[in-house]
N, C-alpha and C positions, 0 to 999 in steps of 0.2 A: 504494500500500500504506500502512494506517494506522500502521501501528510502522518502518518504511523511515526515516520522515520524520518522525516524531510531533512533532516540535517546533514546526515551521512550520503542522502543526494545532490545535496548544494555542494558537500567538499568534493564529491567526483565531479561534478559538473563544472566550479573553481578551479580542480586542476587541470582538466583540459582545455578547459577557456586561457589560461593561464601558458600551460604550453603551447596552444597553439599561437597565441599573442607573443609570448617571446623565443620561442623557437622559428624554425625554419630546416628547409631540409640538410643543410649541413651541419647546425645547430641544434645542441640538443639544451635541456637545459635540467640540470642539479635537482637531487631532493632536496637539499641545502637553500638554493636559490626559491624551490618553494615554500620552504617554511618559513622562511624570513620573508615574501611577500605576503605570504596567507596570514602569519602571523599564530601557525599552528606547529606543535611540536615534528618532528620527522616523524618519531616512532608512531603518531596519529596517523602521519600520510603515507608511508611506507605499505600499510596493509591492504590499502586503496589503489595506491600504485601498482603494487603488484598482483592486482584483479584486475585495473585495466590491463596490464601488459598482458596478463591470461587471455583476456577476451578481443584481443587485439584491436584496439584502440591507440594504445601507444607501445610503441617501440621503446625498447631500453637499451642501453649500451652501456656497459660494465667497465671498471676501470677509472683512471683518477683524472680522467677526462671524459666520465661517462652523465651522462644522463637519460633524460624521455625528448622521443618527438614523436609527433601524429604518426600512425601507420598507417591511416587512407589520408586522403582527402578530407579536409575539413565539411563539404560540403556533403561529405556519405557519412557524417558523426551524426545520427540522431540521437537528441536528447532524451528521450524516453528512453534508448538503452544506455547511457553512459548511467541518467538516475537510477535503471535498475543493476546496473553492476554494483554501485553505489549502496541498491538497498539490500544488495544480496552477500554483500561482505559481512553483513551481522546474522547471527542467531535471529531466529523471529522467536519474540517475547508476544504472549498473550494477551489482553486486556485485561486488567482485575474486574472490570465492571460485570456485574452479569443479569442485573434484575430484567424487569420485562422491559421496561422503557429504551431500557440500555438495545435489548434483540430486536423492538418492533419499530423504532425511533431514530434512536442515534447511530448504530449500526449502520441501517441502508442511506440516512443520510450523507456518514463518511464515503461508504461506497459511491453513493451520487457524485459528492466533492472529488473521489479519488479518479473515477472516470472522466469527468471536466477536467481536471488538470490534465490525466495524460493523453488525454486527446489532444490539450491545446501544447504539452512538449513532443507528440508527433508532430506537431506542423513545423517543429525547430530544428535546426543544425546547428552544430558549432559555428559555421561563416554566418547565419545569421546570427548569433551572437558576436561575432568578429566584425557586424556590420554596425549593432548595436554600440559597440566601444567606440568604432570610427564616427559615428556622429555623437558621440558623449565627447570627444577630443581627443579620445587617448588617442595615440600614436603607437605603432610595431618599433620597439628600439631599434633603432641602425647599427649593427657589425660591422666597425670597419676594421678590414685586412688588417693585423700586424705588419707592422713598417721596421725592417729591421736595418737600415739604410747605418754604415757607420761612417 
C-alpha cells in the first residue's frame, strides 16, 4: 500500500530522482554523496540501494571510484515501481486496528486513497520528475574534464 508506508517510497523515489539529476552516463554518483544530500544516514540508504540495483533500476559500480547510475533510460523509470521496490524492502507490518469501523470504513477508504495515488504515479517517470526540477530552477551540475595541464 502506497500511504501504509509512504516514507520508504519517497526515499526510493529521492534517490533516483537524485541520481538521475547528478549523474550521467559516465558519472556515477556515491552512497556518501547521497546521504549528505538527502541528509539521511548511509546505513538507511544502503538497503534501498541495493533493491534498486536488484531490480534494475540503477547500476552500481564497486570500488573507490564507485557508485549508482540509471540502468535504462530515465524516461522507462516509472514511478509506481521505483515506490514499490521502495515499499517492498520492509517487512509488511499489520494494522492494530481491527473493530468494525476500522473493516467497513477506513479500510476500503485507504484502498480508495491507495489506488488514486498509484494510478496518478503510473502517469510518472523519472524525466518527468527531471522536468519538474528544471522548471523549479534547479540545474544538472556541470562535470568538467580534469585539466591536468602542468
Amino acid at each position: 500500500m502506497f500511504l501504509a508506508r509512504r516514507d520508504r517510497g519517497m526515499v526510493a523515489v529521492a534517490i533516483v530522482l537524485d541520481v538521475a539529476f547528478h549523474g550521467s552516463g559516465d558519472t556515477v554518483v556515491s552512497a556518501a554523496e547521497l546521504a549528505e544530500r538527502s541528509g539521511m544516514a548511509r546505513r538507511t540508504l544502503e538497503p534501498l540501494l541495493q533493491a534498486l540495483s536488484r531490480e534494475h533500476v540503477l547500476d552500481s559500480t564497486r570500488g573507490p571510484s564507485g557508485g549508482y547510475r540509471l540502468a535504462r533510460p530515465a524516461r522507462l523509470i516509472k514511478l509506481t515501481h521505483v515506490i514499490s521496490i521502495g515499499l517492498n524492502s520492509l517487512e509488511e507490518t499489520a494494522p492494530d486496528l481491527a473493530g468494525r469501523l476500522q473493516r467497513a470504513v477506513v479500510e476500503p477508504l485507504w484502498e480508495e486513497f491507495d489506488a488514486s495515488l498509484q494510478a496518478q504515479a503510473d502517469a510518472l517517470t523519472i524525466e518527468d520528475l527531471l522536468r519538474r526540477a528544471a522548471k523549479a530552477g534547479l540545474r544538472k551540475p556541470v562535470s568538467e574534464p580534469l585539466n591536468f595541464a602542468i
